[in-house]
C-alpha positions in Angstrom: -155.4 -262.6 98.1 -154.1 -265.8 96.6 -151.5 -267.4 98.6 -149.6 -268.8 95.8 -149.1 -265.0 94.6 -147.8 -264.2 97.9 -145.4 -267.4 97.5 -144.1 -266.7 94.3 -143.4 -263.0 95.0 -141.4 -263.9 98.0 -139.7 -266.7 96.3 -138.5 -264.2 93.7 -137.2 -261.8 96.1 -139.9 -259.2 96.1 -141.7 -257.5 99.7 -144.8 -258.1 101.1 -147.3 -255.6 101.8 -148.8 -255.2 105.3 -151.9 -256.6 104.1 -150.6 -259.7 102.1 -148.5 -260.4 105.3 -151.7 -259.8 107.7 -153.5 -262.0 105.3 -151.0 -265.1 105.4 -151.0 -264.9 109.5 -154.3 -264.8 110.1 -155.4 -267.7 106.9 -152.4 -270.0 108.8 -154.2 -269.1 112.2 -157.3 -270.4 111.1 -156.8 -273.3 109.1 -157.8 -271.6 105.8 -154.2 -271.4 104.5 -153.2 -274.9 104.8 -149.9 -276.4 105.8 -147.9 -277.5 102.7 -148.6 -273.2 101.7 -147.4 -271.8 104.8 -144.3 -274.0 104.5 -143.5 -273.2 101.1 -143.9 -269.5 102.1 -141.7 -270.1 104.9 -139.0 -271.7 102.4 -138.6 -268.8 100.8 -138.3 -266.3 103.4 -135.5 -268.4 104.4 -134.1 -268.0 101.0 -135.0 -264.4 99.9 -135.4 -263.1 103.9 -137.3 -259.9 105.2 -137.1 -256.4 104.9 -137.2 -254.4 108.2 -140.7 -253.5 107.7 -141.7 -257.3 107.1 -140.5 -258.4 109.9 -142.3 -255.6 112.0 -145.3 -256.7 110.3 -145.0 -260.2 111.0 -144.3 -260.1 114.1 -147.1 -257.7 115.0 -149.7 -260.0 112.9 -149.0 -262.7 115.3 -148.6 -260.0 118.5 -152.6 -259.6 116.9 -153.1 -262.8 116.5 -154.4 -263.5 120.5 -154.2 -261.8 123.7 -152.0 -259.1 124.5 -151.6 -258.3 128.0 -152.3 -254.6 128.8 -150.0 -253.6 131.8 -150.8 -249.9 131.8 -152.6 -250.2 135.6 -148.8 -251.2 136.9 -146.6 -247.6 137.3 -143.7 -247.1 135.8 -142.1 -247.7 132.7 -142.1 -252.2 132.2 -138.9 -253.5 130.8 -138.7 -257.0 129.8 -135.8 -259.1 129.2 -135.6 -262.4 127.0 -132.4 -264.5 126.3 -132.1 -266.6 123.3 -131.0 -269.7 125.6 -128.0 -271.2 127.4 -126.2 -273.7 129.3 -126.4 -272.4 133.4 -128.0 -269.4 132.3 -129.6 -268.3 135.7 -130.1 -264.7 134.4 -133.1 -264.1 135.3 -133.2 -265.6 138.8 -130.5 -263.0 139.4 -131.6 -259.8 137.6 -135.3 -259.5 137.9 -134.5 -259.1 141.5 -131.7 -257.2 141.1 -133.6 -254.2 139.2 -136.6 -254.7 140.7 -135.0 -253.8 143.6 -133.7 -250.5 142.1 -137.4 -249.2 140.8 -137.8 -251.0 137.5 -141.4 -252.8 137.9 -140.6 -256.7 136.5 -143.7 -258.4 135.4 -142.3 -261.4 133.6 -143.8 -264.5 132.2 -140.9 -267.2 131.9 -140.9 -270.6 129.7 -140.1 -274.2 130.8 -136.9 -275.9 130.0 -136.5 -278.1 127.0 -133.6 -279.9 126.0 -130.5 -278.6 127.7 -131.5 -275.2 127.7 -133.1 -274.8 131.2 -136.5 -273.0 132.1 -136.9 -270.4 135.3 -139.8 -271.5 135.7 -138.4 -274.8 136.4 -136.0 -273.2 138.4 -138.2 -271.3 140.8 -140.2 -274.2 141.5 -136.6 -275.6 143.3 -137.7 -273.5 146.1 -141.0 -275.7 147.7 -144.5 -274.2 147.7 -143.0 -271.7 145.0 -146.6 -271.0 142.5 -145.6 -269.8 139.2 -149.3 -269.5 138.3 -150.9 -266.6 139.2 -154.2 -265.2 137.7 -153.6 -262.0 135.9 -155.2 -259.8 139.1 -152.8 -261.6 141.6 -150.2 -260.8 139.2 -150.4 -257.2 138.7 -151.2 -257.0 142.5 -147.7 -258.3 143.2 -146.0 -255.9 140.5 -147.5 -253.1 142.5 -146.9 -254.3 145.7 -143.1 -255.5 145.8 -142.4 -254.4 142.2 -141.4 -258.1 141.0 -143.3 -261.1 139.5 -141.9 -264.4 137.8 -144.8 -266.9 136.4 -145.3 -269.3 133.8 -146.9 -268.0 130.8 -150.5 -267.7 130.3 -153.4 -266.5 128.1 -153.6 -267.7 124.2 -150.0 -265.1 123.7 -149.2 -264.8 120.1 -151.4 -268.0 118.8 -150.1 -267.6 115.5 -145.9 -267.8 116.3 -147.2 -271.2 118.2 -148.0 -272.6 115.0 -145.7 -271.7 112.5 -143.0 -272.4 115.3 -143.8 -276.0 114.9 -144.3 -275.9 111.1 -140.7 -274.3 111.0 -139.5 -277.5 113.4 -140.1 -280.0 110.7 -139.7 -278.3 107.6 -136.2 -276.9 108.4 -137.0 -273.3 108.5 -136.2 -273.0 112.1 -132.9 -271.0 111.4 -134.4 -267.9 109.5 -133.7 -264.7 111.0 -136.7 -262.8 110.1 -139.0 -265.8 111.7 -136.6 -266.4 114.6 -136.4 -262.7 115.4 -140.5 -262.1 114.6 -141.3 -265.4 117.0 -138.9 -263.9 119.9 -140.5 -260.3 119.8 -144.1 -260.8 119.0 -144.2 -263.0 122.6 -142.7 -260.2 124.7 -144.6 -257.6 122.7 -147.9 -259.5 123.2 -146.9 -260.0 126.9 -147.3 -256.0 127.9 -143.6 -254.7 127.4 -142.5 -251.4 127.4 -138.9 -251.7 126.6 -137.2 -254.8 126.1 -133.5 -256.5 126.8 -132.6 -259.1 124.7 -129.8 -261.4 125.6 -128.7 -263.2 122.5 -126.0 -265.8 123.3 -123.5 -267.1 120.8 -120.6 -269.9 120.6 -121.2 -273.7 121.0 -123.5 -274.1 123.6 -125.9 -271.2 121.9 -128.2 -271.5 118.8 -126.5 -268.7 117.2 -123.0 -270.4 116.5 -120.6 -267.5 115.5 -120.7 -263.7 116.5 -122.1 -262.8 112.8 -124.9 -265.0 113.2 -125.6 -263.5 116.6 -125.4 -260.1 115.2 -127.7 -260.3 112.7 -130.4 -261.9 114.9 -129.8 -258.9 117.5 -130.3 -256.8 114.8 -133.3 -257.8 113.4 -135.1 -257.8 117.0 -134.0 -254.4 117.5 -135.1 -253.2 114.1 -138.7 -254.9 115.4 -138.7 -253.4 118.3 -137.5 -249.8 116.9 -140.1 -250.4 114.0 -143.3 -250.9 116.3 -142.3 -248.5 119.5 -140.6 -250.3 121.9 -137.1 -249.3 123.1 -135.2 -252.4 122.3 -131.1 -253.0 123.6 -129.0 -256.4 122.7 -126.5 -257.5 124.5 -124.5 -260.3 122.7 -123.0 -262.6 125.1 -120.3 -265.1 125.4 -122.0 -269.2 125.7 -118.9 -271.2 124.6 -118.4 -272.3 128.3 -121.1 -272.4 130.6 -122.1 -269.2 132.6 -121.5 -269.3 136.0 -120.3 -272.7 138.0 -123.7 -274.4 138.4 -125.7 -276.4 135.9 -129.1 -277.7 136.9 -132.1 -276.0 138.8 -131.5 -276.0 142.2 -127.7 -275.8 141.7 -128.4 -272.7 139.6 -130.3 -271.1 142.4 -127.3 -271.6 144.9 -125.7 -269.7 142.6 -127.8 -266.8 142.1 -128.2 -266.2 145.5 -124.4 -266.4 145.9 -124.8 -263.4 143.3 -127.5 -261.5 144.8 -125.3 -261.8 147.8 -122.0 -260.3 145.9 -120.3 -263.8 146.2 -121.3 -264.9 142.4 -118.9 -266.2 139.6 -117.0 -263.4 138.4 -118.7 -263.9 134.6 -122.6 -264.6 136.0 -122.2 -261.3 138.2 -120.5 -258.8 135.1 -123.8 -260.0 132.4 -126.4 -259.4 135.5 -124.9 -256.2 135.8 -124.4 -255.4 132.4 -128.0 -256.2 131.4 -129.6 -254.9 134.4 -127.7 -251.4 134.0 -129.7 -251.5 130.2 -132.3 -252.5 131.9 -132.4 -248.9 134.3 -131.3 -247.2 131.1 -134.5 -248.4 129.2 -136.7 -247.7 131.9 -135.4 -244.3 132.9 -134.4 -245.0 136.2 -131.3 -243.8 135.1 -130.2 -242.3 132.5 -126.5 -243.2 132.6 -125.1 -246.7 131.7 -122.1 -246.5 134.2 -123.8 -244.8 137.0 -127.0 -247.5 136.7 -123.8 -250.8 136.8 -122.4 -249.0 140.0 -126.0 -248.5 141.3 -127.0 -252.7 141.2 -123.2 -253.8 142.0 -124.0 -251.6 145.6 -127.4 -253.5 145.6 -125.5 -257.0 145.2 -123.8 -256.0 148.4 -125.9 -254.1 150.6 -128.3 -256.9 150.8 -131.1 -254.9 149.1 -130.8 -257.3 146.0 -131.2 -260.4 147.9 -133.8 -259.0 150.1 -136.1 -258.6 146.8 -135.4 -262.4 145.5 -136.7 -263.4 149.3 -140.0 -261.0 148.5 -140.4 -262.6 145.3 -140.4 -265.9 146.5 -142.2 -265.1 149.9 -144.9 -263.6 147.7 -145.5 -266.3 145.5 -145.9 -269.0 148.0 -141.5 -270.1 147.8 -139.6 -271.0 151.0 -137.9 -268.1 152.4 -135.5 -270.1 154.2 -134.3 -271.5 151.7 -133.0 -268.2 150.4 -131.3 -267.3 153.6 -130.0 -271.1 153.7 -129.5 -273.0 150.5 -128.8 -276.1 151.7 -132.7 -276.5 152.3 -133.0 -276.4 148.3 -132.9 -280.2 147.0 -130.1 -281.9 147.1 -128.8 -285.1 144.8 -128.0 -288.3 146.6 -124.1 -288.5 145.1 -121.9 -286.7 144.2 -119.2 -287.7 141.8 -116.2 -285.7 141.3 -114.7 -285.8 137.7 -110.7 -286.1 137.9 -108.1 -283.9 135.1 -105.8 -287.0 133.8 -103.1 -284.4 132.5 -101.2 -281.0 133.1 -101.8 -278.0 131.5 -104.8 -275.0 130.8 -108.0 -275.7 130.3 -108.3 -274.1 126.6 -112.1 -275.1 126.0 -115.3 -276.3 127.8 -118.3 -277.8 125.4 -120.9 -276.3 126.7 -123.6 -277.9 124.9 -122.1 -281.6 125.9 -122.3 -280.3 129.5 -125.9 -279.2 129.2 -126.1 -282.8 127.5 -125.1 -284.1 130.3 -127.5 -282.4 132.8 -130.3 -283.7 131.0 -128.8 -287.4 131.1 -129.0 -286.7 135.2 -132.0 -285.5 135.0 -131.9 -281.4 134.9 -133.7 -281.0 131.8 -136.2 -282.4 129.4 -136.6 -284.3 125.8 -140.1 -283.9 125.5 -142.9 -280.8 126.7 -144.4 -281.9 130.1 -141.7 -284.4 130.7 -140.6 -284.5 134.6 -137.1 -283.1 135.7 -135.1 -283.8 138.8 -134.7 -280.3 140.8 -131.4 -281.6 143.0 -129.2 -283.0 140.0 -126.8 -281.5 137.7 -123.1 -280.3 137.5 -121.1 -277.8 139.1 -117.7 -276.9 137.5 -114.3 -276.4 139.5 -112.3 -274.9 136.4 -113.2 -272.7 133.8 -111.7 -271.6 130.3 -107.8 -270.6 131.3 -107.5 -272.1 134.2 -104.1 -273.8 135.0 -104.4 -277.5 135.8 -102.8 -280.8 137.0 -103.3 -284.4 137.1 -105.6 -285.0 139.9 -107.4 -281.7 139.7 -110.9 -281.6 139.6 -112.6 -280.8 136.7 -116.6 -280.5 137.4 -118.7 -282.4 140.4 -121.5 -284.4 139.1 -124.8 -284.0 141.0 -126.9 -287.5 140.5 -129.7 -289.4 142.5 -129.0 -292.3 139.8 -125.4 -293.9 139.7 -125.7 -295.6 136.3 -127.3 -292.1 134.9 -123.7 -290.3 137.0 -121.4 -292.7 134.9 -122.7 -292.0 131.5 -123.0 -288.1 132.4 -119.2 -288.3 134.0 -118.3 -289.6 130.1 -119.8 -286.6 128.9 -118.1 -283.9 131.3 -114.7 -285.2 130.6 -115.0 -285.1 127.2 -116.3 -281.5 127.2 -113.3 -280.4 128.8 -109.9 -279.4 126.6 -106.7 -279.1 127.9 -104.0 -277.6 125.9 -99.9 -277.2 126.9 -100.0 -273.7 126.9 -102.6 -271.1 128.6 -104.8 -269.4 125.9 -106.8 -266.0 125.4 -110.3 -266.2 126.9 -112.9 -264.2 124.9 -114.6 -261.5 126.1 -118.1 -262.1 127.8 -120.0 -259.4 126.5 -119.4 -259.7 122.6 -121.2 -256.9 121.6 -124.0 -254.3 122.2 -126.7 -253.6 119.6 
């Protein structure tokens, strides 16, 4: 195989074979195809894009490319669940304790925060003594044991989507569907899934800006998934505002245990419950949407969810008291309220300058491996639609560093719009695919 044959007939708009496309992933993996090729190649599938097969096959080249974690020896049917990124997007903290305590086994391997899209894992480690690396026996172990596991990932998963991931950063690829959606699903496909939930946010503080762009990316994940035998559901969901109140780690964990505890934002407990019902569906615990909802909203009140979360984090070395009493989770030094200067609704709240903002504080990070202050952040008092006057406020700023607070409070205020009259909120759940 030539690689400038496998260029030219992508740049012209023709398909790959398996082969050719098995050939390129694996020359890129080890060095034989060099750099300049793979990103001329990966011009012109930004151009020309993939068909359905294409995709399947690329994603499964680079599924091949390293491990893949077998999770056969735990019972059950595994269903993972992967969102595409947000501003106070605690999903996870909230729903792989949620179904887990339902019956669905959740062995789940979580990412780091980078920029302002924050990280579980980071998350998690709010609670002290919390170990998100486990080796793979301890792992399974727990999945068996209390049916719920939440660690960093590990092994050499998907080698070849590390790679080309980066080449795409710097050659302004990034925002191709076929390599976005191929990158997403070879990782949880590599990592031992079953079925898989996708979460694919879209509005300002999402990488998918508008609800067409979010529904094509569903769609070609679920056409992967479909394509190599893995029950795959999207749920499209609403990130023009933040989700939830609470931005930042330990903030974030207040809040999901408010949730597990049926006391949650009204928006963070319907997309928990949403995806978790999918979740049920997927595995065949149930095998009715509505009936699955009902099922975990019980859970969120008879204590079983919250019970789970306090296993989880027992299990992997976490305070438990800090689950039955938040206010042992760090806490910021000051706290620095941000003040409405005018009457009216709030018609808009940036939620990318608000994640902005919680990595000014602290809450996130510019660079891999960079430290990140647990206790900092922001917690909103309005959301979209909410009636306000001068005085109100808006958002309380969580900071150990005042001068870090000022330039942070400058961002809040300007995330916030205020319009004369009250407007029409859209819909949290967008679509399902």
């Amino acid at each position: 195989m030539r690689m400038t044959d496998v260029i030219a007939k992508k740049r012209d708009g023709h398909e790959l074979t398996r082969e050719e496309i098995y050939g390129l992933v694996k020359g890129y993996t080890d060095g034989s195809i060099p750099d300049y090729q793979m990103s001329a190649w990966a011009m012109a599938v930004y151009f020309q894009g993939m068909t359905p097969r294409e995709t399947a096959d690329l994603t499964m080249a680079m599924v091949e490319s390293g491990d893949q974690l077998d999770l056969s020896e735990i019972p059950g049917i595994k269903v993972d669940k992967h969102s595409t990124g947000g501003v106070g997007d605690k999903i996870t903290l909230v729903v792989a304790p949620l179904v887990a305590s339902a019956g669905i086994p959740v062995a789940k391997m979580s990412g780091r925060g980078l920029g302002f899209s924050g990280g579980t894992i980071d998350k998690l480690e709010s609670f002290a003594g919390f170990q998100v690396e486990l080796s793979q026996a301890d792992f399974f172990k727990q999945v068996r044991d209390i049916g719920v596991a939440v660690i960093g990932q590990t092994g050499n998963l998907a080698p070849a989507d590390k790679k080309l991931y980066a080449l795409r950063d710097v050659t302004a690829t990034v925002e191709a569907v076929p390599l976005i959606a191929s990158s997403i699903m070879s990782k949880k496909i590599a990592a031992g899934a079953d079925a898989i939930l996708l979460d694919v946010k879209v509005g300002k503080g999402a990488f998918m800006k508008t609800l067409d762009e979010a529904e094509t990316l569903a769609r070609a994940m679920v056409a992967i998934g479909e394509q190599v035998g893995r029950r795959t559901v999207a749920v499209i969901s609403d990130m023009n505002q933040p989700l939830g109140y609470a931005v930042g780690n330990a903030l974030e964990v207040r809040e999901a245990i408010e949730t597990l505890a049926g006391k949650g934002p009204e928006d963070l407990t319907e997309l928990a419950l949403t995806i978790g019902a999918h979740m049920l569906v997927l595995g065949q615990a149930q095998a009715d949407f509505t009936a699955a909802y009902e099922l975990l909203r019980e859970h969120l009140t008879n204590g079983k969810a919250l019970a789970k979360l306090a296993e989880l984090v027992g299990a992997q070395g976490g305070s438990t008291e800090a689950v039955e009493n938040p206010s042992l989770l760090p806490q910021a030094s000051h706290q620095i309220e941000v003040k409405c200067s005018q009457e009216g609704y709030i018609s808009g709240i940036d939620a990318e300058r608000i994640g902005h903002a919680s990595v000014v504080l602290g809450a996130g990070r510019l660079t891999k491996g960079a430290p990140i202050d647990y206790a900092v952040g922001i917690v909103l008092s309005k959301k979209v639609g909410s009636k306000v006057v001068s005085g109100n406020t808006l958002a309380v700023i969580h900071a150990n560093d005042l001068e870090l607070a000022e330039t942070a409070r400058q961002e809040v205020e300007a995330a916030f719009s205020i319009a004369a009259e009250s407007v029409q909120t859209q819909p949290l759940i967008r679509k399902i695919i």
